[in-house]
VOLO-76015 format. One record per atom (N, C-alpha, C, O): atom name; residue number from 0; x, y, z; residue in three letters. Coordinates in Angstrom, 3 decimals. Each point is the difference from the previous one (the first is absolute). Example, Ala and Ser with C-alpha at 12.3 -4.5 7.8 and 13.67 -1.06 7.14 Angstrom:
// VOLO-76015
+------+-----+----------+----------+----------+------+
! atom ! seq !        X !        Y !        Z ! type !
+------+-----+----------+----------+----------+------+
!    N !   0 !   13.190 !   -5.690 !    7.800 !  ALA !
!   CA !   0 !   -0.890 !    1.190 !    0.000 !  ALA !
!    C !   0 !    0.900 !    1.200 !    0.000 !  ALA !
!    O !   0 !    1.036 !   -0.019 !    0.665 !  ALA !
!    N !   1 !   -1.386 !    1.069 !   -1.385 !  SER !
!   CA !   1 !    0.820 !    1.190 !    0.060 !  SER !
!    C !   1 !   -0.770 !    1.090 !    0.730 !  SER !
!    O !   1 !    0.509 !    1.108 !    0.169 !  SER !
+------+-----+----------+----------+----------+------+
END
This chain:
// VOLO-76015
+------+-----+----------+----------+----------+------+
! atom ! seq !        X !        Y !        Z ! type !
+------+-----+----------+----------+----------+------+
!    N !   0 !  109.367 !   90.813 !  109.134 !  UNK !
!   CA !   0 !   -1.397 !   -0.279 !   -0.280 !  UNK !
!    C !   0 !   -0.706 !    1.328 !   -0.276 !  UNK !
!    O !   0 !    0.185 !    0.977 !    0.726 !  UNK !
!    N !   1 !   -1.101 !   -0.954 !   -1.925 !  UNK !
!   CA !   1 !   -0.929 !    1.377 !    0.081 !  UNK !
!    C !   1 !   -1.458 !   -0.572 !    0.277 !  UNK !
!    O !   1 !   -0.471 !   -1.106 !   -0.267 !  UNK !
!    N !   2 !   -0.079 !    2.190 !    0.875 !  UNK !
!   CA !   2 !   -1.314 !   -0.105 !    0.176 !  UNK !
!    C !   2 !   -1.129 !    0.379 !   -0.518 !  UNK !
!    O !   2 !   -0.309 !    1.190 !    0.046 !  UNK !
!    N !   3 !   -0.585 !   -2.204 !   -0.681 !  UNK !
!   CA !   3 !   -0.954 !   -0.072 !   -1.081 !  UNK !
!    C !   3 !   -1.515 !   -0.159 !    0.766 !  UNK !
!    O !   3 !   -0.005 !   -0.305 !    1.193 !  UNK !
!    N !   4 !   -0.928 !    0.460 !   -1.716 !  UNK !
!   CA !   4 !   -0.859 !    0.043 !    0.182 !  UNK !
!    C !   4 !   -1.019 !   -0.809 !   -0.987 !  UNK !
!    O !   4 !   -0.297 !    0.314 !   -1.153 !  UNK !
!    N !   5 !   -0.265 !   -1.695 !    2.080 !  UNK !
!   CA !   5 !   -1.069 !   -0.747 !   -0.294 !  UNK !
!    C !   5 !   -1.275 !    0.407 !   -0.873 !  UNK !
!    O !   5 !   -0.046 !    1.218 !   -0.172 !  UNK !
!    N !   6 !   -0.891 !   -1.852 !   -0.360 !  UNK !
!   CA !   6 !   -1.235 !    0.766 !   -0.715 !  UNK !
!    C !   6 !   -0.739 !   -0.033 !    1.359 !  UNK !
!    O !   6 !   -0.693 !    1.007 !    0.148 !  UNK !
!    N !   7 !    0.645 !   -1.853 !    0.856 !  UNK !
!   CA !   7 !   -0.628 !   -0.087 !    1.250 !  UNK !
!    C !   7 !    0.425 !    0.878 !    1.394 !  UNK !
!    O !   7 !   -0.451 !   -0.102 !    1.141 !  UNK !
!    N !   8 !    1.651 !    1.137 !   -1.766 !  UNK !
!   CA !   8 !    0.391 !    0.747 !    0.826 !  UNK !
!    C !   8 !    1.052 !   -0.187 !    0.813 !  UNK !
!    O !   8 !    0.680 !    0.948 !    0.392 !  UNK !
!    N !   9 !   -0.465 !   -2.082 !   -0.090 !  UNK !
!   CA !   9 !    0.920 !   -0.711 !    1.145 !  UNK !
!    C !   9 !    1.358 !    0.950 !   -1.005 !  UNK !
!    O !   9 !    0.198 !    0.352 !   -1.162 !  UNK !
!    N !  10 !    0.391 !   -0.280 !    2.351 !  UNK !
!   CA !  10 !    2.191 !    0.165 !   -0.744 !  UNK !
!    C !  10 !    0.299 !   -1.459 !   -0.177 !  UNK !
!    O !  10 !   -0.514 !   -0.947 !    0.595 !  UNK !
!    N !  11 !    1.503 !    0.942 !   -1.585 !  UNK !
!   CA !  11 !    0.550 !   -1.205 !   -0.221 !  UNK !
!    C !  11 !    1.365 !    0.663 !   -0.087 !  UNK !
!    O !  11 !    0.319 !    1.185 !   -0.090 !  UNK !
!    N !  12 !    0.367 !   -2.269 !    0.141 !  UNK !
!   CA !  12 !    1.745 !    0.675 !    0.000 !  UNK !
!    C !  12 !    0.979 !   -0.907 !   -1.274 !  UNK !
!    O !  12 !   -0.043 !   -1.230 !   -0.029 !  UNK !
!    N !  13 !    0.732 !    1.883 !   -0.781 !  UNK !
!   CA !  13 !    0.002 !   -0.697 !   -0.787 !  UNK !
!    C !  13 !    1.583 !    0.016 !   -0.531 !  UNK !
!    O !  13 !    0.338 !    1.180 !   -0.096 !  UNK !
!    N !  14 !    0.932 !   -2.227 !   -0.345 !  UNK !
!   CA !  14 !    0.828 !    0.293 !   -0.158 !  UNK !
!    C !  14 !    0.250 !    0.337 !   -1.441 !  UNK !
!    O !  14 !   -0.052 !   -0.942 !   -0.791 !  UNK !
!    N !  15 !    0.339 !    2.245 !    0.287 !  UNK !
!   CA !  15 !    0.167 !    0.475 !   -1.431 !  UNK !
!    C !  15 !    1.294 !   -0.706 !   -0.775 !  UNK !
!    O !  15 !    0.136 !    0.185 !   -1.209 !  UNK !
!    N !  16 !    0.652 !   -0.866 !    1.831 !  UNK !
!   CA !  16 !    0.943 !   -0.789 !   -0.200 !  UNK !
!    C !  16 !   -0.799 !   -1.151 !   -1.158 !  UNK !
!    O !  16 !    0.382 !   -0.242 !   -1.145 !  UNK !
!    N !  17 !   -1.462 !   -0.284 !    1.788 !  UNK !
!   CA !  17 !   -0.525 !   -1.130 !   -0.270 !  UNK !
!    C !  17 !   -1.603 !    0.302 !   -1.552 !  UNK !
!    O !  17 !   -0.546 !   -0.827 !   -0.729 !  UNK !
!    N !  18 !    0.397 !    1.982 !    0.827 !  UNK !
!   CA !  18 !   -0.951 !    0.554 !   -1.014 !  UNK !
!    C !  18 !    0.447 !   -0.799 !   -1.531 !  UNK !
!    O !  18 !    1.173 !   -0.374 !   -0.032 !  UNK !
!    N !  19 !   -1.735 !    0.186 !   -0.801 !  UNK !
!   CA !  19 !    0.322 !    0.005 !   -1.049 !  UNK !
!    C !  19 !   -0.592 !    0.425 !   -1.392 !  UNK !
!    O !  19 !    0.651 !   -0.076 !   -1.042 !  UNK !
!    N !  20 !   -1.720 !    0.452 !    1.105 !  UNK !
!   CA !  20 !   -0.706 !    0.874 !   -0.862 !  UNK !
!    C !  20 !   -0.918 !    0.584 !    1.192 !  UNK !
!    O !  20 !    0.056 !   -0.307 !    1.190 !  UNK !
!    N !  21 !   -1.120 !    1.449 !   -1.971 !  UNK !
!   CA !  21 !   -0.926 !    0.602 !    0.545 !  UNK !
!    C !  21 !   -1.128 !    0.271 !   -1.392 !  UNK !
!    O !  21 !    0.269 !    0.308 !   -1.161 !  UNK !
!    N !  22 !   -1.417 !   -0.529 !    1.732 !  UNK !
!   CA !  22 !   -0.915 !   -0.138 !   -1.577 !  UNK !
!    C !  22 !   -1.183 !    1.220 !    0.846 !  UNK !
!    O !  22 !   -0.214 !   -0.007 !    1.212 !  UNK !
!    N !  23 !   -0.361 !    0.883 !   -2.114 !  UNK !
!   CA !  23 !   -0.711 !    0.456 !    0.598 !  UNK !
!    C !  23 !   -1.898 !   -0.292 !   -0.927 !  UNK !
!    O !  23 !   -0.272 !    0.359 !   -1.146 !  UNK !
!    N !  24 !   -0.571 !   -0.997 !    2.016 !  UNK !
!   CA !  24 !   -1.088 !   -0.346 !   -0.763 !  UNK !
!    C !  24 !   -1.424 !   -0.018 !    0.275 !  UNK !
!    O !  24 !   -0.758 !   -0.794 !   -0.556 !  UNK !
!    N !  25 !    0.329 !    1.783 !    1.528 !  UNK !
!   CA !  25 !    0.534 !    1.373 !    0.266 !  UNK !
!    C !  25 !    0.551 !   -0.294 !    1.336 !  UNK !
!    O !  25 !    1.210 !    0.195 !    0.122 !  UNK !
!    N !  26 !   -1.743 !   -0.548 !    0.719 !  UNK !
!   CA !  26 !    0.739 !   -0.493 !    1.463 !  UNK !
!    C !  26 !    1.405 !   -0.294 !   -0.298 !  UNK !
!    O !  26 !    0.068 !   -0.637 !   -1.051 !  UNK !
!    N !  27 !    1.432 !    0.930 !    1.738 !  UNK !
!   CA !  27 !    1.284 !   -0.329 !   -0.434 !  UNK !
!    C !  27 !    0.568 !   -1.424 !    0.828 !  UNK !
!    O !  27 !    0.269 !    0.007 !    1.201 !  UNK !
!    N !  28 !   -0.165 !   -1.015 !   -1.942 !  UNK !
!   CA !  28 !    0.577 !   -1.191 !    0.258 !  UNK !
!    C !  28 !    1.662 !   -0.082 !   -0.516 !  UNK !
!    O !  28 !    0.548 !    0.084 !   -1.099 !  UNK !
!    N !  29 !   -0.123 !   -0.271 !    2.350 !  UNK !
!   CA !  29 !    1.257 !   -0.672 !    0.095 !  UNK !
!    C !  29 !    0.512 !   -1.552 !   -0.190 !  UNK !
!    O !  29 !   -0.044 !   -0.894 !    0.846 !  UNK !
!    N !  30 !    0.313 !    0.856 !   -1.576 !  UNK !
!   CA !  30 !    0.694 !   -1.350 !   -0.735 !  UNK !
!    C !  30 !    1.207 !   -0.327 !    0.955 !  UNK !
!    O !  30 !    0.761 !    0.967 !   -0.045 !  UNK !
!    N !  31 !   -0.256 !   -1.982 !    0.929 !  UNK !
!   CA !  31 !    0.894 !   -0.338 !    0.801 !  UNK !
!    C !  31 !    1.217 !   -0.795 !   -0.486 !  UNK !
!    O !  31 !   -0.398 !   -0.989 !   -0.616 !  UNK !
!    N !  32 !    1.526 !    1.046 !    0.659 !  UNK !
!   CA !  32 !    0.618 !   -1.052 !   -0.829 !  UNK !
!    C !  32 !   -0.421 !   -1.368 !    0.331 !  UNK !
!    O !  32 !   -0.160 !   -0.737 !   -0.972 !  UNK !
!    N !  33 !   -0.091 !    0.156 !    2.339 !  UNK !
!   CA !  33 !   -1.030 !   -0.926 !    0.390 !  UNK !
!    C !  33 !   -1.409 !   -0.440 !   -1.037 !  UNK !
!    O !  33 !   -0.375 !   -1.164 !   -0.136 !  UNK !
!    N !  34 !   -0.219 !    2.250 !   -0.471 !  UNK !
!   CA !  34 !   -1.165 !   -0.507 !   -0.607 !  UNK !
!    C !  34 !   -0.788 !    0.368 !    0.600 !  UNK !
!    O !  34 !   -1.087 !   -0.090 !   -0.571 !  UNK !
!    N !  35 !    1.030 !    0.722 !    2.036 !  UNK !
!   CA !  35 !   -1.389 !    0.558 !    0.464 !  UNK !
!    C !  35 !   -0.470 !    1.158 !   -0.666 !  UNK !
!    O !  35 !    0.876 !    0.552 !   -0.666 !  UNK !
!    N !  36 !   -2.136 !    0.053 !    0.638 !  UNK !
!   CA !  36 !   -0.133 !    0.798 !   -0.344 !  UNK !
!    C !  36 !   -0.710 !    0.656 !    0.979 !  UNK !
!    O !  36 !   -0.992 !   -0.564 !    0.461 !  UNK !
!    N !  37 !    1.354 !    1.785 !   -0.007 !  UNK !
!   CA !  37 !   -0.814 !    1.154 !    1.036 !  UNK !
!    C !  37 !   -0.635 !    0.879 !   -0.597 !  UNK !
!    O !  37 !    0.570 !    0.753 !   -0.790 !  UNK !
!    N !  38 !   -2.438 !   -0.640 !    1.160 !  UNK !
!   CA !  38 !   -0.372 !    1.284 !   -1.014 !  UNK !
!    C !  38 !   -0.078 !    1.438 !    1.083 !  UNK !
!    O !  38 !   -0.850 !   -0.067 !    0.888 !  UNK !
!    N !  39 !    1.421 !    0.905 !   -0.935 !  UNK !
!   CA !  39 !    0.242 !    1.108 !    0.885 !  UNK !
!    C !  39 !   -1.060 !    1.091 !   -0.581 !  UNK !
!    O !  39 !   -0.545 !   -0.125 !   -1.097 !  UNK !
!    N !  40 !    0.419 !    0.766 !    1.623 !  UNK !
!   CA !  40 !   -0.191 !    2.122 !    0.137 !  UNK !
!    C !  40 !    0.467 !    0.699 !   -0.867 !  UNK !
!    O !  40 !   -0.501 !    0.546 !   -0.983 !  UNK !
!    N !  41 !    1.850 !   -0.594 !    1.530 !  UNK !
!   CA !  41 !    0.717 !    0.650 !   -0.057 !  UNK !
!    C !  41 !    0.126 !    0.713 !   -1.741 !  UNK !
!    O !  41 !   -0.587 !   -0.700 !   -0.825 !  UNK !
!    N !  42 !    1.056 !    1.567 !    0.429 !  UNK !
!   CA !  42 !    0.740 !    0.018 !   -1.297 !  UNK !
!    C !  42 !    1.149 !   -0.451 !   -0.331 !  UNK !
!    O !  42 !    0.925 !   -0.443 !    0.680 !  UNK !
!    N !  43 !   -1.066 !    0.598 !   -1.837 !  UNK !
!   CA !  43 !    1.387 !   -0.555 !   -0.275 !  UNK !
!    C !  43 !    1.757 !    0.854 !    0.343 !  UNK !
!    O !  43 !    1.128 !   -0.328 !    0.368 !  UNK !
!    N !  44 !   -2.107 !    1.917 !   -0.907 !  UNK !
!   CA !  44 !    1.300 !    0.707 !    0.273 !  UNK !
!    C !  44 !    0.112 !    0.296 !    1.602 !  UNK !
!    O !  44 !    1.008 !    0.568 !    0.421 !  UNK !
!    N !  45 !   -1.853 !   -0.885 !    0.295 !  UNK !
!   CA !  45 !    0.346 !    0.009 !    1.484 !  UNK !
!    C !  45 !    1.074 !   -1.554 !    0.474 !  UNK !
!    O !  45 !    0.887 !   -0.133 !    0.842 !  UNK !
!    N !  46 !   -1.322 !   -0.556 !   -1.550 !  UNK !
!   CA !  46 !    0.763 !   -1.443 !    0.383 !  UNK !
!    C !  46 !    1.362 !    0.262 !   -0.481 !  UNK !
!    O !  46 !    0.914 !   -0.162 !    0.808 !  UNK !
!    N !  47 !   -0.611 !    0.588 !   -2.142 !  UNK !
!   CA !  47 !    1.317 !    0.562 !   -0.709 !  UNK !
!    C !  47 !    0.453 !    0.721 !    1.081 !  UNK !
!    O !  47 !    1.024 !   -0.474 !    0.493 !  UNK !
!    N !  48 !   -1.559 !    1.711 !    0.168 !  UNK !
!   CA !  48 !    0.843 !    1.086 !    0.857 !  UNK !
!    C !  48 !    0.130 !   -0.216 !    1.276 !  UNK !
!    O !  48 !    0.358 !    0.809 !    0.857 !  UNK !
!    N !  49 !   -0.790 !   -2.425 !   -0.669 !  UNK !
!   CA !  49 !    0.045 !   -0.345 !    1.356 !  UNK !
!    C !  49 !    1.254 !   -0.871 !   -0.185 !  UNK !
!    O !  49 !    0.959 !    0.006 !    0.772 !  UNK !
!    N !  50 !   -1.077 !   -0.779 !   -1.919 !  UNK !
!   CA !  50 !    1.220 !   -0.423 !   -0.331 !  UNK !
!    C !  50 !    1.101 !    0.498 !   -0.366 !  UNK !
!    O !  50 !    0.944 !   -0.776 !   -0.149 !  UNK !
!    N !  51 !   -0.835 !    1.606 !    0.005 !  UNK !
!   CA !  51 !    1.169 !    0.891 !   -0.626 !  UNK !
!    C !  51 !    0.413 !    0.988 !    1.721 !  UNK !
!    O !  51 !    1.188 !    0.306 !    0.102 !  UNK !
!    N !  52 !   -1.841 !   -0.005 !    0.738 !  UNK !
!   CA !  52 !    0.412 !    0.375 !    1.569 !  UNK !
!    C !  52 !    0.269 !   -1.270 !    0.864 !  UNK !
!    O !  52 !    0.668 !    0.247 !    1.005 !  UNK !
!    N !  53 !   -1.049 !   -1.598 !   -1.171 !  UNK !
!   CA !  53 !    0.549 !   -0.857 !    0.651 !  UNK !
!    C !  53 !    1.314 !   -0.379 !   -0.445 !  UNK !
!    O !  53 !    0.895 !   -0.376 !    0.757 !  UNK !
!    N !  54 !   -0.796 !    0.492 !   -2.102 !  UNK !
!   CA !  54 !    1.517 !   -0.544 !   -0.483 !  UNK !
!    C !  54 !    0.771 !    1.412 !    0.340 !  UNK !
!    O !  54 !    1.198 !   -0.141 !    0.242 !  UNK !
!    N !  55 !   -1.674 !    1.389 !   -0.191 !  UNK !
!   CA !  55 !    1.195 !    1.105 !    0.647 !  UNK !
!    C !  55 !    0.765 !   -0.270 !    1.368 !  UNK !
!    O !  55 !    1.205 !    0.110 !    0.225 !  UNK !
!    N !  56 !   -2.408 !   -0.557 !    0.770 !  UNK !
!   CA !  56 !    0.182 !   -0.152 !    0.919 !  UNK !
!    C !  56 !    0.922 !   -1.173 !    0.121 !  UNK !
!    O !  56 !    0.899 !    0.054 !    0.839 !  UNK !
!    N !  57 !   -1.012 !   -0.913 !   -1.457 !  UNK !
!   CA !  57 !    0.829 !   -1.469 !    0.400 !  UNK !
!    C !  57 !    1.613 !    0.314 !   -0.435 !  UNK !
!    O !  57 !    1.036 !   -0.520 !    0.416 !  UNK !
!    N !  58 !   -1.267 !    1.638 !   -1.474 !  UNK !
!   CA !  58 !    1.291 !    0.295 !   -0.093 !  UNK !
!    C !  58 !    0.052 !   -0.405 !   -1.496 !  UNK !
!    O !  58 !    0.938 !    0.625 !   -0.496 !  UNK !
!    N !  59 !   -1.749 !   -1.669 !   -0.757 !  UNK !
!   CA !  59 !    0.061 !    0.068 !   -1.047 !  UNK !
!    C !  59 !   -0.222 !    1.123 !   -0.926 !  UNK !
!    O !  59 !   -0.928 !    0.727 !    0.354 !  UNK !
!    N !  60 !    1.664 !   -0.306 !   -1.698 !  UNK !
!   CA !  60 !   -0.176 !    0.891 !   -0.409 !  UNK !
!    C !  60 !    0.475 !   -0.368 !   -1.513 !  UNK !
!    O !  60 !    0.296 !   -1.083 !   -0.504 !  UNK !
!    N !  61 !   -0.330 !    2.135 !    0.082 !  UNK !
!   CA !  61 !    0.380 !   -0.094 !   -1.689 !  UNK !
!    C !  61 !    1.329 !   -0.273 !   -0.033 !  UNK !
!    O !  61 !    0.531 !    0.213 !   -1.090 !  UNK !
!    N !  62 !    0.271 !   -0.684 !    2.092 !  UNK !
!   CA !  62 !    1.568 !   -0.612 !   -0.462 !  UNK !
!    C !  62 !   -0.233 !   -1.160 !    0.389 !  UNK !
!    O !  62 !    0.860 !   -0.524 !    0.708 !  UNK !
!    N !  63 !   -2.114 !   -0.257 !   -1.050 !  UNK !
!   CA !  63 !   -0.061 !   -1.669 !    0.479 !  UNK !
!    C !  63 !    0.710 !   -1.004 !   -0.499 !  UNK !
!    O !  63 !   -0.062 !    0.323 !   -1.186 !  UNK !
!    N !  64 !    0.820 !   -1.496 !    1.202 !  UNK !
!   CA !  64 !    0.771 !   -0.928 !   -1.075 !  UNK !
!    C !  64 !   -1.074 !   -0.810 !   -0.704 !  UNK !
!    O !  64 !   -0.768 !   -0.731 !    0.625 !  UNK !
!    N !  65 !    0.726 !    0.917 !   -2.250 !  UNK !
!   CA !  65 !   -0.737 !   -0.528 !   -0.296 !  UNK !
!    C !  65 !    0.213 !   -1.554 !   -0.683 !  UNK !
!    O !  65 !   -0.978 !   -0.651 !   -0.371 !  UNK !
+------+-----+----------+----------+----------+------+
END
């Protein structure tokens, strides 16, 4: 899970597994494969580099099976 940040401040926790686009307009909304949509804080390239250190950590990397 990475941790994002609400327009209301609260943390939300969110699985990047499950993301499926990101639109930025100007607030950045996350598109869910679900269909929800979350409008966050955050940036985008912070959500990217949060995603890209959670998948280090889990152990995914650029030798994934695609």
């Amino acid at each position: 899970m990475i941790e994002v940040n609400r327009l209301d401040g609260k943390v939300y926790w969110v699985n990047p597994h499950m993301i499926e686009s990101m639109e930025s307009n100007p607030d950045l909304t996350l598109t869910m494969l679900s269909g929800k949509k979350i409008v966050i804080k955050n940036s985008p390239e912070d959500v990217i580099e949060k995603i890209i250190s959670y998948r280090k950590k889990i152990g995914i990397n650029s030798e994934e099976v695609l």
